[in-house]
C-alpha positions as CSV (number, residue, x, y, z in Angstrom):
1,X,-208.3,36.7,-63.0
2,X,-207.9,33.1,-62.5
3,X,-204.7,31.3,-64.4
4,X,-205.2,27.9,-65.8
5,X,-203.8,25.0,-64.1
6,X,-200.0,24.5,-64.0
7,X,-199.4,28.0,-65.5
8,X,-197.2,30.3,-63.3
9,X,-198.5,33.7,-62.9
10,X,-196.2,36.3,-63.7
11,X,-195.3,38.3,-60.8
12,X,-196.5,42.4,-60.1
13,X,-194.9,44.7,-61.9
14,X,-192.9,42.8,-64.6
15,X,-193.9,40.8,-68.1
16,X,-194.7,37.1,-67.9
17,X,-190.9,35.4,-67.9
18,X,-189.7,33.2,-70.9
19,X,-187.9,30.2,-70.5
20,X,-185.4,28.8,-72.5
21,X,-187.4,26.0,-75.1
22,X,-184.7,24.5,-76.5
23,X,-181.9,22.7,-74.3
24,X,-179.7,20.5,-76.9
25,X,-176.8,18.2,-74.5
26,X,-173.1,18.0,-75.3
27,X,-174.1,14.8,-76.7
28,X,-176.1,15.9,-79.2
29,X,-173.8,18.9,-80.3
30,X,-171.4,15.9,-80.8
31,X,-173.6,14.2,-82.9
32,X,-174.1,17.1,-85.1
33,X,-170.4,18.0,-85.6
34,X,-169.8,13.7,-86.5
35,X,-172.3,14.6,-89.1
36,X,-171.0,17.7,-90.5
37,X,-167.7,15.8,-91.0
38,X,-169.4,13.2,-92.9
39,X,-170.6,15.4,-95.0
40,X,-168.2,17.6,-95.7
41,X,-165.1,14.6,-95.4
42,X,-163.0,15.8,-98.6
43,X,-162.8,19.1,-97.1
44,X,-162.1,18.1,-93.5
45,X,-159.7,15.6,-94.7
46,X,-158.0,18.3,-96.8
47,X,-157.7,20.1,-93.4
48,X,-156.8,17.3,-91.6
49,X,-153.9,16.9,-93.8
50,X,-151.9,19.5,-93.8
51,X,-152.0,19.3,-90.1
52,X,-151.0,15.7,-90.4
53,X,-147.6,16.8,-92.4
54,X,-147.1,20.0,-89.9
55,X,-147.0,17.8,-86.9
56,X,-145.5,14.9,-88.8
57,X,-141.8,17.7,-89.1
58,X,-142.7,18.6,-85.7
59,X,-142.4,14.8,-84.2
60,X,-139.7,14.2,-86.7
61,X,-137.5,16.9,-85.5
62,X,-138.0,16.5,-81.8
63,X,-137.9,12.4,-82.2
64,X,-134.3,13.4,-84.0
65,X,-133.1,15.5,-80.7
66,X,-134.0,12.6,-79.0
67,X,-132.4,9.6,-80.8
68,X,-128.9,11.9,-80.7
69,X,-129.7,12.4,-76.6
70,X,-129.7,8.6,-76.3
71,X,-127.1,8.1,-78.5
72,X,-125.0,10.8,-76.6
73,X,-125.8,9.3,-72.9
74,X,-124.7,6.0,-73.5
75,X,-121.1,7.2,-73.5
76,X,-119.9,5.5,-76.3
77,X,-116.9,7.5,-78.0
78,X,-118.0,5.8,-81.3
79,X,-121.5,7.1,-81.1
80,X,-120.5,10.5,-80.0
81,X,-118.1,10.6,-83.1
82,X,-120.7,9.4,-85.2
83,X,-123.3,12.4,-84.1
84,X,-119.9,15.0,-84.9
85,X,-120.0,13.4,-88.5
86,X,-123.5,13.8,-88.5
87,X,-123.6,17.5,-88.0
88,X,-124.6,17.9,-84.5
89,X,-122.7,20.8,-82.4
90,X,-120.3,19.3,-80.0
91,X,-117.2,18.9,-79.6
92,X,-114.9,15.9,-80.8
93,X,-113.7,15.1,-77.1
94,X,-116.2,14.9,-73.6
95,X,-115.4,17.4,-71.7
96,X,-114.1,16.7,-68.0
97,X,-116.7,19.4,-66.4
98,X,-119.9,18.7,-68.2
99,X,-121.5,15.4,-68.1
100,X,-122.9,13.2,-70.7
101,X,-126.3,14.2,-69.7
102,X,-126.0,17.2,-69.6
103,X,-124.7,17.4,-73.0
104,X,-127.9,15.5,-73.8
105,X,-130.2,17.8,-71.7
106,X,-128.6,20.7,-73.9
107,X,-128.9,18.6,-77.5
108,X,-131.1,20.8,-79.5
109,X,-132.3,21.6,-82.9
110,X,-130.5,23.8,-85.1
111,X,-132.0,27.1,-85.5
112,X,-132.5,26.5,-89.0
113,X,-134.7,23.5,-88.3
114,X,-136.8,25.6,-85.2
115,X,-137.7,28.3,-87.7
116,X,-138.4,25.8,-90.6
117,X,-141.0,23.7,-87.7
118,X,-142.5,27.2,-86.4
119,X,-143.1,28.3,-90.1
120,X,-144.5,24.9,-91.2
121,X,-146.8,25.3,-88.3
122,X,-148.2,29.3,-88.9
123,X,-148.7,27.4,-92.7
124,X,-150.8,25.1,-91.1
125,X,-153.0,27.3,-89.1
126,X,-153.1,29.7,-91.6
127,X,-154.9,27.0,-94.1
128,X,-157.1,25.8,-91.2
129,X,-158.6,29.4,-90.9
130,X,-159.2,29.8,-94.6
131,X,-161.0,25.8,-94.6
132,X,-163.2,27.4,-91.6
133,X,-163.9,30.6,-93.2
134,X,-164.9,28.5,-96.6
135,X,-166.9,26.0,-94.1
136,X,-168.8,28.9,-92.3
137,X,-169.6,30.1,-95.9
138,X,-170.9,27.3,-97.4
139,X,-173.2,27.0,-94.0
140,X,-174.8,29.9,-93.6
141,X,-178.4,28.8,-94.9
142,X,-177.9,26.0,-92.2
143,X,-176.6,28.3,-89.5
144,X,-179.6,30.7,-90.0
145,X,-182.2,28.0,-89.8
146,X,-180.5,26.5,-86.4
147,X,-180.4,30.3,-85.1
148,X,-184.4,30.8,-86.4
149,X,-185.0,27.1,-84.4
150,X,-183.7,29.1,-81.6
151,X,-179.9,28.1,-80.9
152,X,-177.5,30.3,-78.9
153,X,-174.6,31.9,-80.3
154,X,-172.5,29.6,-77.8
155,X,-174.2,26.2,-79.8
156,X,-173.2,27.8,-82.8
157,X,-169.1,28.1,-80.8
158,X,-169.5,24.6,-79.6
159,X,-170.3,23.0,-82.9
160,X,-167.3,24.5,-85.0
161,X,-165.0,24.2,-82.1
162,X,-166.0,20.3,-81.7
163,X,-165.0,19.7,-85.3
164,X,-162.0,21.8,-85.2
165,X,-161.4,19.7,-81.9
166,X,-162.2,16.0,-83.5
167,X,-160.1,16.9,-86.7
168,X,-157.5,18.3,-84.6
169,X,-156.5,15.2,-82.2
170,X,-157.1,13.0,-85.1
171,X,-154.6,14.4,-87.5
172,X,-151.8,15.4,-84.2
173,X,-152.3,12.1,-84.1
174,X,-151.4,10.9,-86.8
175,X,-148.8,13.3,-87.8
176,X,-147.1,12.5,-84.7
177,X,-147.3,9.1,-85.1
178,X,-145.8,9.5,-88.8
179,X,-142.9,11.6,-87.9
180,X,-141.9,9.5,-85.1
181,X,-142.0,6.5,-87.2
182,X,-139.7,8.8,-89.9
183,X,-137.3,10.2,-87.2
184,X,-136.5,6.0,-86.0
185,X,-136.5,5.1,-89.3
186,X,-133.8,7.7,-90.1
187,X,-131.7,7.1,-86.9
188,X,-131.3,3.7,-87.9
189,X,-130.2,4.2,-91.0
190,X,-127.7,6.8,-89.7
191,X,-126.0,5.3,-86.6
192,X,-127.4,2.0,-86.7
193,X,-129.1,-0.3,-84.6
194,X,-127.6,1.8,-81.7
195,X,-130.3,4.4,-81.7
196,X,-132.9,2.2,-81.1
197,X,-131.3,0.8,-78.2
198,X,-130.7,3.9,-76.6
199,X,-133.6,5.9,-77.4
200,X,-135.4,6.9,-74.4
201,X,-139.5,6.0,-74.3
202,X,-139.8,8.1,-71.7
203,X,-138.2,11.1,-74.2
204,X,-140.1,9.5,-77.3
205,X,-143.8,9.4,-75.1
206,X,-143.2,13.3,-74.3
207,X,-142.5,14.1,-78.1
208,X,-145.5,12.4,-79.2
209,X,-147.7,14.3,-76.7
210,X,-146.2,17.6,-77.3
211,X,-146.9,17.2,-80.9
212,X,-150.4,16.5,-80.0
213,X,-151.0,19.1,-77.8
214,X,-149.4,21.6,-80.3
215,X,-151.0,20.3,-83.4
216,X,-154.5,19.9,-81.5
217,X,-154.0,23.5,-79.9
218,X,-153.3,25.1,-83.2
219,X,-156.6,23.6,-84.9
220,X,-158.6,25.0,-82.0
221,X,-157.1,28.7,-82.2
222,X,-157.4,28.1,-86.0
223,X,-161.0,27.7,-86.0
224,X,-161.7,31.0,-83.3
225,X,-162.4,33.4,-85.5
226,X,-164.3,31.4,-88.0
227,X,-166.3,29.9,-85.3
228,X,-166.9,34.2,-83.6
229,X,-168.3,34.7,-87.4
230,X,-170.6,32.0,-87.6
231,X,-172.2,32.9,-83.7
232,X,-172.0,36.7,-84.8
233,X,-174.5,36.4,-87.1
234,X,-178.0,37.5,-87.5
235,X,-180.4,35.1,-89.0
236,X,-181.8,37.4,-91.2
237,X,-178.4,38.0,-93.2
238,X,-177.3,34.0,-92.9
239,X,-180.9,32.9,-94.9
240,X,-180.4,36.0,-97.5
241,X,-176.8,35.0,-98.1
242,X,-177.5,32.2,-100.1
243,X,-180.5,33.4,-101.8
């Protein structure tokens, strides 16, 4: 039997092959999750929040270790009395064997403060898993009718994991911004102008990307099993849910 022209006959033995209809670029999966924030801007800035103050004590303790390393480097017996006063664990005299740097290298956190950051962040990503369970809920209707229009589970991924991802680096961001700002502000009015002048960029730059990376990281593994929810699902169920 002859095939019309530009069809593609299927071959012996097997069913005529469907393509794919639907191909949707990275750009326009971008596009949609801009416009799901729009919409939804209260609750994503709700979100965004309480990762801003999370990575705001992150940046604030870490900027801290690192205005007492300068402070501690420079040498100065006045300065290295001044961070004794202040509660940091050395001792009152440098010691012969052990270098000012390395003392600096060793300046840490107490453990109090590493336990009050790690539980501040597990908080955090507790909350952005219950905002992204509520936001999968309040989408079904619109998840079933992109799944009927014929969009993979791994659209569905992409979508929740680009907002997760935009919210994510916008409030690290910010909260690292914040406590950095905090933790200068509070050396200053501790030890002076003297932490300023010591206090390393190099140190302060790594602080203010780790905080991204860990606030930004934490939003993405907060929104994993969300997102796993909203691919999972049948069309069927996601149009009957809000009926």
């Amino acid at each position: 039997m002859a095939q019309p022209d530009g069809a593609i006959a299927p071959k012996a033995g097997r069913g005529p092959k469907v393509a794919r209809q639907v191909v949707l670029p990275f750009r326009k999966s971008l596009e949609i999750s801009l416009k799901s924030i729009q919409v939804r801007f209260f609750r994503s800035m709700i979100t965004v929040a309480s990762l801003v103050l999370a990575v705001a004590f992150l940046s604030f303790t870490l900027t801290g270790s690192d205005v007492a390393g300068g402070l501690l480097r420079s040498g100065d017996p006045q300065l290295r009395l001044a961070l004794v006063e202040a509660g940091y664990d050395l001792p009152a005299l440098p010691s012969a064997a052990v270098s000012a740097a390395a003392e600096a290298a060793r300046l840490q956190t107490s453990p109090k403060e590493r336990w009050i950051v790690i539980l501040s962040l597990l908080v955090c990503t507790v909350g952005i898993v219950n905002a992204q369970l509520m936001a999968v809920t309040e989408r079904f209707r619109e998840i079933g009718t992109m799944k009927c229009l014929g969009a993979l589970d791994r659209f569905i991924l992409r979508l929740f994991l680009l907002e997760a991802g935009m919210q994510g680096l916008v409030g690290s961001f910010l909260g690292a911004l914040l406590g950095a700002l905090v933790g200068v502000l509070a050396g200053l009015l501790r030890f002076g102008f003297a932490a300023a002048t010591h206090l390393s960029m190099i140190d302060l730059g790594a602080t203010l990307g780790l905080s991204i990376a860990v606030g930004a990281g934490l939003s993405l593994l907060g929104v994993v099993y969300p997102a796993a929810v909203a691919a999972r699902m049948r069309p069927v169920e996601a149009m009957r849910a809000q009926e």
